[in-house]
C-alpha positions in Angstrom: 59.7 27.5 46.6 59.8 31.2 48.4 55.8 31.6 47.2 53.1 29.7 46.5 51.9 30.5 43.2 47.8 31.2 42.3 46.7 31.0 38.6 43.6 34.1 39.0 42.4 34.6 35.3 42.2 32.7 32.3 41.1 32.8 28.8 40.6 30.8 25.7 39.5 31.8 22.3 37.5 28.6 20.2 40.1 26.6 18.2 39.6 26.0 14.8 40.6 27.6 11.4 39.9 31.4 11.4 41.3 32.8 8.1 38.7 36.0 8.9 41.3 36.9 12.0 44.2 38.3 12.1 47.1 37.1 14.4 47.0 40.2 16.6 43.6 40.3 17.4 43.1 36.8 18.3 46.2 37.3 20.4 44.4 40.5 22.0 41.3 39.3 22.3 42.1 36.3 24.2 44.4 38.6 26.7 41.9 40.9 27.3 39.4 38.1 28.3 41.6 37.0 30.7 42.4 40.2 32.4 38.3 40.4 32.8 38.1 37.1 34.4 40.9 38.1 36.6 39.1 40.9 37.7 42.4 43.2 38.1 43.1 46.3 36.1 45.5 45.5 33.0 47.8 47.7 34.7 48.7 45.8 37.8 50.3 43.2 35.1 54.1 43.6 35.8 55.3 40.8 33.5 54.7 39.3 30.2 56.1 35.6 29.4 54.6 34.7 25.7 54.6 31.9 24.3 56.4 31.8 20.7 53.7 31.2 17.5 54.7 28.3 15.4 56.3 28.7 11.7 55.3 32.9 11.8 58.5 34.4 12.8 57.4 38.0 12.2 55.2 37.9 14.8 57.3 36.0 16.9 60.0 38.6 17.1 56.9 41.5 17.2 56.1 40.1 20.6 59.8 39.4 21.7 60.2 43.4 20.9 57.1 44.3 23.1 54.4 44.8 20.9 52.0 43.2 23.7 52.8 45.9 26.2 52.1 48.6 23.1 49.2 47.3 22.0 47.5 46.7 25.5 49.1 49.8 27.2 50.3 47.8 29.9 52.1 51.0 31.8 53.9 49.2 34.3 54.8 46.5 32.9 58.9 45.7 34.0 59.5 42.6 32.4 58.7 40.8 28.3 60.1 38.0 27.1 59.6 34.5 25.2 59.1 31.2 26.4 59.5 28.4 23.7 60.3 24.5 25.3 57.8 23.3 22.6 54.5 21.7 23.9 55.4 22.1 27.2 56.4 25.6 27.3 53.3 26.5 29.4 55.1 24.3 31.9 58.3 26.7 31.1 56.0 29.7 31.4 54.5 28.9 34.5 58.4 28.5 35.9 59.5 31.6 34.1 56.8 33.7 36.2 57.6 31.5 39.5 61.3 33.2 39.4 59.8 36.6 38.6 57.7 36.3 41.8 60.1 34.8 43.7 62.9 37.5 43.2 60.7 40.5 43.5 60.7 41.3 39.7 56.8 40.8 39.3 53.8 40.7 41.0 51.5 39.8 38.4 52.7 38.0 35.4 50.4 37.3 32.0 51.2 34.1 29.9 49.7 34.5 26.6 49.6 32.5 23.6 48.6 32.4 20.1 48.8 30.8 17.1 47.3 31.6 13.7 48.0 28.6 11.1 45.3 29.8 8.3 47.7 32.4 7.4 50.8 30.2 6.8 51.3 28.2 3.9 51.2 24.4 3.9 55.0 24.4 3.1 55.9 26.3 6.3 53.7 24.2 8.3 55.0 21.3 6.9 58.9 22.3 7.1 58.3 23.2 10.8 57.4 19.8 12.1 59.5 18.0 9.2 62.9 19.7 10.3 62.9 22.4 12.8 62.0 20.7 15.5 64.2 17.3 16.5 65.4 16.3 13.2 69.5 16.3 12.7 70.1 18.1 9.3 72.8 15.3 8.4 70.5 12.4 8.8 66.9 13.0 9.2 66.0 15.9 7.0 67.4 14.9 3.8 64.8 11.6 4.1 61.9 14.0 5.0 60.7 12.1 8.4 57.6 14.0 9.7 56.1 13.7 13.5 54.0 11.5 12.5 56.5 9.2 11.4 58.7 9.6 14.9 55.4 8.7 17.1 54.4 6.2 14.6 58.0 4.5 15.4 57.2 5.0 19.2 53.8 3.4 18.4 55.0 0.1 17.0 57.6 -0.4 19.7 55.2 0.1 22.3 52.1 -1.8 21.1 55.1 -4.5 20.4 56.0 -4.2 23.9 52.6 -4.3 25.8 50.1 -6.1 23.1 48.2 -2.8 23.3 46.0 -3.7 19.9 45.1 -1.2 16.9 41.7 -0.8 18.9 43.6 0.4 22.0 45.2 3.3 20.4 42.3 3.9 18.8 40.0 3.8 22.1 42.2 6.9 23.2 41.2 9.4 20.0 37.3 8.0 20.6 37.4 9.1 24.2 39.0 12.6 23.8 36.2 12.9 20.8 33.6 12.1 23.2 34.7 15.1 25.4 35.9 17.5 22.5 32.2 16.9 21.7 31.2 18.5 24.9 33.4 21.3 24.4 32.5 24.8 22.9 35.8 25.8 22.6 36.7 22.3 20.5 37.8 22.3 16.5 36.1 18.6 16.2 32.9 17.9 18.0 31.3 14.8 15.2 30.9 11.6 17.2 34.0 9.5 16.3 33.8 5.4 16.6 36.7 3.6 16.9 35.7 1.3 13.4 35.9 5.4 11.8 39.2 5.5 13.0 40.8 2.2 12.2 38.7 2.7 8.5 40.4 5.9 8.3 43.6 6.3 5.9 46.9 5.0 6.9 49.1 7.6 7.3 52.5 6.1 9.0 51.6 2.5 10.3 50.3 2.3 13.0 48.7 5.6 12.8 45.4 6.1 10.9 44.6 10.0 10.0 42.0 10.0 12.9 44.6 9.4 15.4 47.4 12.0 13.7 46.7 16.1 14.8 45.2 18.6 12.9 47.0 22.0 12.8 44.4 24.9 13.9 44.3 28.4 15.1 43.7 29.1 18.5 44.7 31.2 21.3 44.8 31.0 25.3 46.3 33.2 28.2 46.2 32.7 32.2 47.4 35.4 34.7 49.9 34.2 37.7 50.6 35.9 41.0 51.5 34.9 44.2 49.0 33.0 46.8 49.2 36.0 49.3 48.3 38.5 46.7 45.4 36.6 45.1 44.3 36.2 48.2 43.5 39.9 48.6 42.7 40.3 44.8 41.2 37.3 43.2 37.7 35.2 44.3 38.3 32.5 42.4 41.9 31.9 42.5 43.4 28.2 41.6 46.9 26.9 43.5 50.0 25.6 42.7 50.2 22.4 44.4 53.0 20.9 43.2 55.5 20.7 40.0 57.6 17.5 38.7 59.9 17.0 36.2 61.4 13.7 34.7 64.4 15.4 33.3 65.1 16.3 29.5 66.1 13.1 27.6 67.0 14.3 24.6 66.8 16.3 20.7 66.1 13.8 18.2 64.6 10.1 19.5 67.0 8.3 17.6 69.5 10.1 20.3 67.3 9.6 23.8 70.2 8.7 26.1 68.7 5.3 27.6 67.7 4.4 23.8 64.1 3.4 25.1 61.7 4.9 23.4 58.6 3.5 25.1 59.4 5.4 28.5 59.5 8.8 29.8 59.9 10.2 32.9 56.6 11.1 34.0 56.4 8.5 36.8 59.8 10.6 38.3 57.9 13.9 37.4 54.2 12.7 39.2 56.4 11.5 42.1 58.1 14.7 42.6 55.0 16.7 42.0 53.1 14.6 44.8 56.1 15.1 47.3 55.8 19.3 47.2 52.0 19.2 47.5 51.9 16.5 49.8 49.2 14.3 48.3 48.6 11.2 46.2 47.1 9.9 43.0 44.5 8.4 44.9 43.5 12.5 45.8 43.3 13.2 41.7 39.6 14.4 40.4 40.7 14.9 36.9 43.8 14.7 34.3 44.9 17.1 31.9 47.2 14.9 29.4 48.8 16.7 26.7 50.7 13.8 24.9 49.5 14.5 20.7 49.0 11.5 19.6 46.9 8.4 21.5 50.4 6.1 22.0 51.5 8.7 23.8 48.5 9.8 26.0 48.7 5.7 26.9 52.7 5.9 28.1 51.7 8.9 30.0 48.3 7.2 31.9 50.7 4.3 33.0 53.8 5.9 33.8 51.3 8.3 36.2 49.7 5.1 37.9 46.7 5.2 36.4 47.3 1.4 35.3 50.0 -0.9 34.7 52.1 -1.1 31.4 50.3 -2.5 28.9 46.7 -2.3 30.2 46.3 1.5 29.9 44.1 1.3 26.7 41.4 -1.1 28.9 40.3 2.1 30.5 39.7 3.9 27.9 37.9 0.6 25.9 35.5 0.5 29.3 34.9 4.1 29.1 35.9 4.9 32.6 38.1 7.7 30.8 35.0 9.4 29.1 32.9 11.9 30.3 30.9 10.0 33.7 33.9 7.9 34.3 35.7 7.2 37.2 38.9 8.6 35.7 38.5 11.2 33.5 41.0 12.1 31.2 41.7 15.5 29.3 38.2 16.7 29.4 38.9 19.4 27.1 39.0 16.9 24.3 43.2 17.6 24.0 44.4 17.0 20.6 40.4 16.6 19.4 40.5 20.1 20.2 42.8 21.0 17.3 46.6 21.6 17.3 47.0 25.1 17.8 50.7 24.8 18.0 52.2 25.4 21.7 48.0 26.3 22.9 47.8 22.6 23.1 49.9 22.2 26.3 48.3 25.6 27.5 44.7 25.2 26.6 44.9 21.4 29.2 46.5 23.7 31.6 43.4 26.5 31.7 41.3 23.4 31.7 42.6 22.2 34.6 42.1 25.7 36.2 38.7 26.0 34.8 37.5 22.1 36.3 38.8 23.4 39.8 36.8 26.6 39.3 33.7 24.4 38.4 33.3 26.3 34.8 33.7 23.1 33.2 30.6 23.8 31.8 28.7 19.8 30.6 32.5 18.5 30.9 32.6 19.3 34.7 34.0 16.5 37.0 31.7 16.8 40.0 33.4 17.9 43.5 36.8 18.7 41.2 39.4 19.8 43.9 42.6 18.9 42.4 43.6 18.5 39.0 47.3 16.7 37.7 48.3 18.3 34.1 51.2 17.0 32.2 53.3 18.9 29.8 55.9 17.1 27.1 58.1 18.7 24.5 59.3 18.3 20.6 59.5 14.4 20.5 58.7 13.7 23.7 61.9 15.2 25.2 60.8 16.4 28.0 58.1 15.3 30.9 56.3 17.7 33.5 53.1 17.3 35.9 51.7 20.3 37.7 48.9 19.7 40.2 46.1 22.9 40.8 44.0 22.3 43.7 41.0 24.8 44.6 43.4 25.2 48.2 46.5 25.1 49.8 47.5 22.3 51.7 
């Protein structure tokens, strides 16, 4: 890395289902919020990297043609263009403005995001996550497989695998509930048990409805400069420790080049990710999982360290994962916040800025110094782990 990197502002509008709102001005609103908390004038931005809105295309090629720097006025701005690596192009973005600062391009780069489901019908939704993203048009399409079906298939293997029971699975949606509960900013905030969830309806065995997303509006942004320059500009700014990646395994999971679909590679993406900041796990306050569904979170909790295969859903059972335990995981609630298309890998990411910050609000770990966020792609095709510490090491 030429620079260390500094996340300065951030911003987050509520997730939930907004049919009131426009695209545009929850998209505006949530960029101008975090050019306030940055403190900077929305002139020193050099650089926007958006992230692409799911299933509204219009929009999507709006922003691609520079509607941001139009509608904000952004005069100097040198540099717009889209991000889209699925739920972990925040991950992407956050590498995307690394080059720009690196080569000179940029100074100060925005990464905004929103996405604004209410006003998209349930077909487009639905043909979205049933064949644009990791289904082969010869095989999979015709048969209509949906997400939930390909994590469902992940599901069974692993609880096969490790033993992990129904309740496990179900201990991961009860403790993100229990934080989403704490959250303002969170679509679903009823206390959830895991007998609701296990009661709930079947949707693709083993996955009750409880445990499957919701799709929501939301919207979320962070600004990115270099360390030396939010040093001089920011009083509040959060590092870049480190970033890992376990390597992109594939496009459909039927395809994943090892043919295990039970493993990742965020054990090679944490151990990179340690190695450049120079720390270990034992040194992490709080984790920021993005992984969608509960069998997911789980492969991602063991392959970090957090436990050993198979016993990762024993955590959250003993409720050292919810809020006052000694791990605690996505405090934001992740998925329990909503689904707000690529926001979910984005919204654990300002998280994770906002616990080092201590604006955590009644979610915040206490003494919260550095902060591990992982990012994952379409069906699971990709693994990442970013750590934010409050300094540089």
């Amino acid at each position: 890395m030429k620079n260390n990197l500094a996340i300065i502002g951030i911003g987050e509008h509520p997730t939930g289902w907004f049919p009131e709102k426009s695209f545009m001005e929850m998209y505006v609103e949530v960029i101008k919020q975090t050019i306030l908390d940055a403190g900077i004038d929305k002139n020193d931005i050099e650089a926007v990297v958006f992230l692409a809105p799911l299933s509204q295309p219009l929009y999507s090629a709006h922003l691609t043609f520079s509607r941001t720097i139009e509608e904000l006025g952004l005069r100097k701005c040198k540099a717009n263009f889209q991000v889209f690596g699925g739920g972990s192009s925040a991950g992407m973005a956050l590498k995307a403005a690394r080059g720009l600062i690196d080569s000179g391009a940029a100074e100060v780069v925005l990464v905004p995001q929103a996405q604004h489901y209410s006003e998209v019908t349930a077909e487009e939704r639905l043909r979205f996550f049933s064949q644009d993203s990791g289904q082969y048009e010869e095989w999979e399409i015709p048969y209509g497989i949906t997400y939930n079906s390909v994590i469902a298939l992940i599901a069974q293997r692993y609880m096969y695998e490790t033993g992990t029971p129904p309740e496990g699975l179900a201990a991961v949606a009860t403790s993100l509930r229990k934080w989403a509960q704490l959250n303002p900013n969170a679509r679903f905030r009823k206390p959830m048990t895991i007998e609701d969830i296990l009661n709930s309806k079947m949707v693709s065995t083993p996955l009750h409805s409880l445990e499957c997303n919701v799709l929501s509006d939301g919207a979320t942004a962070f600004i990115v400069t270099s360390a030396k320059k939010a040093k001089k500009i920011s009083k509040k700014p959060v590092y870049i420790l480190g970033e890992g990646h376990g390597g992109v395994t594939h496009f459909s999971i039927v395809q994943k080049f090892d043919r295990d679909i039970t493993r990742f590679g965020f054990d090679r993406a944490a151990q990179a990710a340690f190695k450049e900041a120079g720390i270990t796990l034992k040194d992490v306050d709080v984790a920021e999982i993005y992984g969608s569904y509960p069998a997911i979170d789980l492969i991602h909790f063991e392959e970090l360290g957090f436990a050993k295969r198979g016993e990762g859903y024993k955590y959250f059972l003993e409720g050292r994962t919810w809020p006052g335990g000694d791990i605690p995981i996505s405090t934001n609630g992740e998925i329990q916040q909503g689904h707000s298309g690529l926001g979910v890998g984005m919204a654990v990411l300002v998280e994770g800025v906002r616990q080092i910050r201590g604006e955590a609000g009644e979610r915040q770990v206490k003494d919260c110094k550095i902060a591990l966020v992982t990012e994952v792609g379409g069906q699971i095709m990709d693994s990442h782990v970013i750590l934010l510490g409050k300094e540089l090491r």
